[in-house]
C-alpha positions in Angstrom: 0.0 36.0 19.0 -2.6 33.9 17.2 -1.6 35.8 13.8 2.0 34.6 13.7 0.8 30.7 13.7 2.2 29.1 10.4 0.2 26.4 8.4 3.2 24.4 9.4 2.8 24.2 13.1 -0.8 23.2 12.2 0.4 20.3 10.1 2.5 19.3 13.1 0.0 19.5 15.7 -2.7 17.3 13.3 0.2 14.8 12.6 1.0 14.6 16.4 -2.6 14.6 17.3 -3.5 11.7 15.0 -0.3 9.6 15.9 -0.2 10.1 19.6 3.9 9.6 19.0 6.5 12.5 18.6 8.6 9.6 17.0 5.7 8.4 14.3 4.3 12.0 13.7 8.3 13.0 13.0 8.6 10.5 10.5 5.8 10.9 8.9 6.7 14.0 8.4 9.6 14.0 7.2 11.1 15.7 10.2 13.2 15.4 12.9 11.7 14.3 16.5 13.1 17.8 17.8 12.1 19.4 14.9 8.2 18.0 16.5 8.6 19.1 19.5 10.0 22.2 18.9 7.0 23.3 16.4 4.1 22.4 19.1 6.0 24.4 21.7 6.1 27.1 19.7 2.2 26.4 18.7 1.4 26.2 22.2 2.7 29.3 22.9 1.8 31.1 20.2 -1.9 30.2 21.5 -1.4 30.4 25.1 -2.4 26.9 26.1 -0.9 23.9 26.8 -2.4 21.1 23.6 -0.6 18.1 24.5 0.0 16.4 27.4 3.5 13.9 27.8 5.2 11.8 30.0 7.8 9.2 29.6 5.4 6.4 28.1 2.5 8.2 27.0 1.1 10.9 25.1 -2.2 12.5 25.0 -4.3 15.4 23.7 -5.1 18.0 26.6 -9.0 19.3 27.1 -7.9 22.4 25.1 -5.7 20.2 22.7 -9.0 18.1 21.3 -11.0 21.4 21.1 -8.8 23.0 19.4 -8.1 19.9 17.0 -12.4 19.6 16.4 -12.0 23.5 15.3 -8.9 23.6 13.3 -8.5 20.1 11.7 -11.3 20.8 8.9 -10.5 23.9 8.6 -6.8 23.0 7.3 -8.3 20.5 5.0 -10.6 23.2 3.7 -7.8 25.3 2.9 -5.4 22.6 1.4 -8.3 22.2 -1.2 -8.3 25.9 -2.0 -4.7 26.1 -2.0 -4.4 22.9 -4.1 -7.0 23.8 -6.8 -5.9 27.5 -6.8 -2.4 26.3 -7.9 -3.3 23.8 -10.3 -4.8 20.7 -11.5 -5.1 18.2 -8.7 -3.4 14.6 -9.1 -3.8 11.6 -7.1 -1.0 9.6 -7.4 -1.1 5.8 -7.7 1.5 3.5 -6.2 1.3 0.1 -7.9 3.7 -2.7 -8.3 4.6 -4.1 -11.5 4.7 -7.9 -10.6 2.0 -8.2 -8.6 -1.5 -6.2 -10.0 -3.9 -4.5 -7.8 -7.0 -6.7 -9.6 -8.4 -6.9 -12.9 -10.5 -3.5 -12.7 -8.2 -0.8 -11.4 -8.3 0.7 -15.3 -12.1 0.7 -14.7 -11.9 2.6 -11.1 -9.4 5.3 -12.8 -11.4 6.4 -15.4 -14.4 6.1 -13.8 -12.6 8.4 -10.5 -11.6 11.4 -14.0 -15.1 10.7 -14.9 -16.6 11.7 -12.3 -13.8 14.6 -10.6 -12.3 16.0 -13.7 -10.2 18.7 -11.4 -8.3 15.7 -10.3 -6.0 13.5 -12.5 -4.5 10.3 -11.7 -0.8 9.3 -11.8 0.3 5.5 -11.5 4.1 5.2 -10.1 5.1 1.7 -10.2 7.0 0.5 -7.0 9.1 -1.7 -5.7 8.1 -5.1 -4.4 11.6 -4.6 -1.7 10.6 -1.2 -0.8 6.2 -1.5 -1.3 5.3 0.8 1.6 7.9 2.9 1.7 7.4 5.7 -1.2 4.0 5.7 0.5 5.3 7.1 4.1 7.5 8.9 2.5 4.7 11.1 0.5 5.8 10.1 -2.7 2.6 8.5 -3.4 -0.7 9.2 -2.1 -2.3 5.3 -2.0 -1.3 2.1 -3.1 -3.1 -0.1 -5.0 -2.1 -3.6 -4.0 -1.6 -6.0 -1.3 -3.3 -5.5 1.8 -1.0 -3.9 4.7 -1.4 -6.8 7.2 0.2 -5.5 10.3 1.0 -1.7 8.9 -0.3 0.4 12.1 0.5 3.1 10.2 -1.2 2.4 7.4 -5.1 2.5 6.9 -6.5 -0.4 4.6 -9.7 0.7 3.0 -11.9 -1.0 -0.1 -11.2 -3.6 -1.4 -10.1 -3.7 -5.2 -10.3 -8.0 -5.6 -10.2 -11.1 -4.4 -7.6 -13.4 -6.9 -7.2 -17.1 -6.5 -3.9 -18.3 -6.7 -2.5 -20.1 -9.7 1.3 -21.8 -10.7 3.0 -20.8 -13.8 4.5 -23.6 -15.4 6.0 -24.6 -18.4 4.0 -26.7 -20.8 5.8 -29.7 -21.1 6.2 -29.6 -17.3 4.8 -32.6 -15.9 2.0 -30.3 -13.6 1.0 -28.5 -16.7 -1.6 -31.4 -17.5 -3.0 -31.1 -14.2 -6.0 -29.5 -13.2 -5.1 -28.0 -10.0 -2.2 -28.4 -7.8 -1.3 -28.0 -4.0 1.6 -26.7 -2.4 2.4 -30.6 -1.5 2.9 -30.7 -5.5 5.1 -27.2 -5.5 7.6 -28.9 -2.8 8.9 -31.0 -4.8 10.1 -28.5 -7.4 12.2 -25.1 -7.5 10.5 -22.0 -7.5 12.2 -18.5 -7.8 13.8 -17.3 -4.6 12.3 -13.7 -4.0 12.2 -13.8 -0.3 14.8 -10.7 -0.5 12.8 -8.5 -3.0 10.0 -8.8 -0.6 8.6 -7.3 2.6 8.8 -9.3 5.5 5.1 -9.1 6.3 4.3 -9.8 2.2 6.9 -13.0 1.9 4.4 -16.3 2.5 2.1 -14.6 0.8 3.6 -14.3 -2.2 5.5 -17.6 -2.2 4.7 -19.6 1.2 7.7 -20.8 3.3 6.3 -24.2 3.6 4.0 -26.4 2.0 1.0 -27.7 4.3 2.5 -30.8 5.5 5.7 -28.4 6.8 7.9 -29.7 4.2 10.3 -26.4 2.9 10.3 -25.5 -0.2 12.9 -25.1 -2.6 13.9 -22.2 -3.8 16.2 -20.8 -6.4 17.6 -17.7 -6.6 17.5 -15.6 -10.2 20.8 -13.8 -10.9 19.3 -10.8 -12.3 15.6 -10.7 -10.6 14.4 -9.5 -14.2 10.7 -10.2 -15.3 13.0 -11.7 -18.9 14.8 -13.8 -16.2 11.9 -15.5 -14.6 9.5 -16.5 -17.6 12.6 -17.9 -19.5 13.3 -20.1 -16.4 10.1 -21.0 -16.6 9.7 -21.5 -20.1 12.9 -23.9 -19.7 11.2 -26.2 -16.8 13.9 -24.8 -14.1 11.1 -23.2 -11.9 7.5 -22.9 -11.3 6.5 -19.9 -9.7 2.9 -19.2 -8.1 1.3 -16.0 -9.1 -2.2 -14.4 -8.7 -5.0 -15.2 -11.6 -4.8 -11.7 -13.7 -1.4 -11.6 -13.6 -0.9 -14.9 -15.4 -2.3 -13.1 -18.0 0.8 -11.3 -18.8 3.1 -14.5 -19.0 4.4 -15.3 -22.5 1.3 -17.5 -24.4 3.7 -20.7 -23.8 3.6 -21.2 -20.4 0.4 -22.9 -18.4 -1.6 -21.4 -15.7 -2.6 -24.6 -13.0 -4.8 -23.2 -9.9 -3.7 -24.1 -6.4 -6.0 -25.4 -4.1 -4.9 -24.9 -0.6 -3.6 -21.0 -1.3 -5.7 -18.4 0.2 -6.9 -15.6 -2.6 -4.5 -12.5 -2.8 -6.3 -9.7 -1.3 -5.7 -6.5 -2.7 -7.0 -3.4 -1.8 -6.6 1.0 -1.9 -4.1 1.6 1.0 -3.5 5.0 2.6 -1.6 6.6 5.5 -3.2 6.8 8.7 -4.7 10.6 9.2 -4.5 11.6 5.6 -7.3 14.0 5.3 -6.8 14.5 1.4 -10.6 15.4 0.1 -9.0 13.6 -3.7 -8.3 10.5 -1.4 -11.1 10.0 0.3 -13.3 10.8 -3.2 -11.1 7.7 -4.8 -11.5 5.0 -2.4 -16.0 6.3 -2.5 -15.6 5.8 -6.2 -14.0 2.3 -5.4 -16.9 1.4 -3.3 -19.4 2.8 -5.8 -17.5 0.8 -8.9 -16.6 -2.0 -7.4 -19.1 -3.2 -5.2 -18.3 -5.9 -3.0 -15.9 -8.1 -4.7 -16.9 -11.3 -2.7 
């Protein structure tokens, strides 16, 4: 019955074979958890052999199950490249957030990527700082450019785009803007924008720590319209500082200071995937980030 198998039931099976988790591999799909388990059955039989073996707690590829994943897994990705180019132009398509930047040479990386694949363009979506990983489970992207996913098992986090030291915006009358360098001691004891629930929970003392070093909270006020206008005008005015990575300072209105924090650790970003995405324009983007970029340290 081999010739009734649908490229579908394959995408199931490699989804389930990576994950190791009808829930995980359902979601990742897009599917329902029966909708799994249903498919592989049908795979399994279909092929006369049992591929997966599960109990209550565990999940595991049978003997037959890894042999037939060795066989058929480059195979598929063989064919999605055939189907893919045969259809049209590839794109690669670039999730990247607005307010925070994915380092000072991403432009370089993307046209140095068209450069060198020309059967591939690349599309930049922005995202959402509330909702960063999301578009990217959900297949609406196909890498991020940004923040490293600390603690994301689902997620793979490959080169490394920079390594950004940490600066406060301020206004320039405001009595740090003289100063050259601050600590967070020096952040407590003024407001700075209240963002905690525009952010992921994982990405939230990164962006603006919880505490300053000595414990002491900070304090935090929260912008009515969580607009980019919002925030440099409350800056601009001496209600808030706010502390940001070095590139990105560069977009603040000309009036406002830049002072670099000492006892912030840099803001890692990097190119982040999902786990088992076998896309040949995927893995040719993050070797062009390793070829362009270089080490960033």
């Amino acid at each position: 019955m081999w010739e009734t198998i649908e490229l579908r039931e394959i995408r199931v099976f490699l989804a389930l074979a990576d994950e190791l988790h009808f829930g995980r591999a359902a979601e990742r799909l897009g599917v329902t958890q029966s909708r799994v388990s249903q498919s592989l059955r049908t795979l399994e039989a279909k092929l006369g052999e049992r591929l997966v073996h599960r109990t209550s707690r565990h999940v595991a590829l049978t003997a037959a199950g890894e042999r037939f994943l060795a066989d058929v897994a480059p195979a598929h990705e063989r064919l999605v490249a055939v189907l893919r180019g045969a259809t049209h132009q590839a794109t690669l398509r670039i999730g990247l957030l607005a307010s925070i930047t994915a380092g000072p040479r991403l432009i370089e990386l993307i046209s140095a990527f068209e450069e060198r694949h020309p059967g591939c363009s690349v599309e930049v979506k922005e995202l959402a700082l509330s909702d960063l990983f999301g578009p990217l489970r959900e297949g609406a992207v196909d890498v991020i450019a940004g923040r490293v996913a600390t603690g994301e098992t689902d997620l793979v986090t490959g080169p490394v785009l920079a390594h950004e030291a940490r600066v406060l915006m301020v206004a320039a009358d405001h009595p740090l803007a003289g100063r050259a360098e601050v600590t967070t001691e020096d952040i407590a004891d003024y407001e700075v924008s209240d963002i905690r629930a525009l952010v992921p929970e994982s990405l939230r003392d990164a962006v603006v720590p919880e505490r300053a070093a000595s414990g002491r909270p900070m304090k935090r006020r929260r912008l009515k319209h969580h607009q980019w206008s919002e925030l440099t005008t409350m800056l601009a005015r001496g209600k808030l500082v706010h502390p940001v990575t070095a590139s990105l300072a560069e977009q603040f209105p000309a009036g406002l200071r830049s002072v670099p924090i000492t006892d912030l650790p840099p803001w890692t970003s990097a190119l982040v995937w999902r786990r088992g995405d076998r896309s040949p324009w995927l893995r040719a983007f993050a070797g062009v980030a390793e070829d362009v970029l270089g080490d960033p340290d």
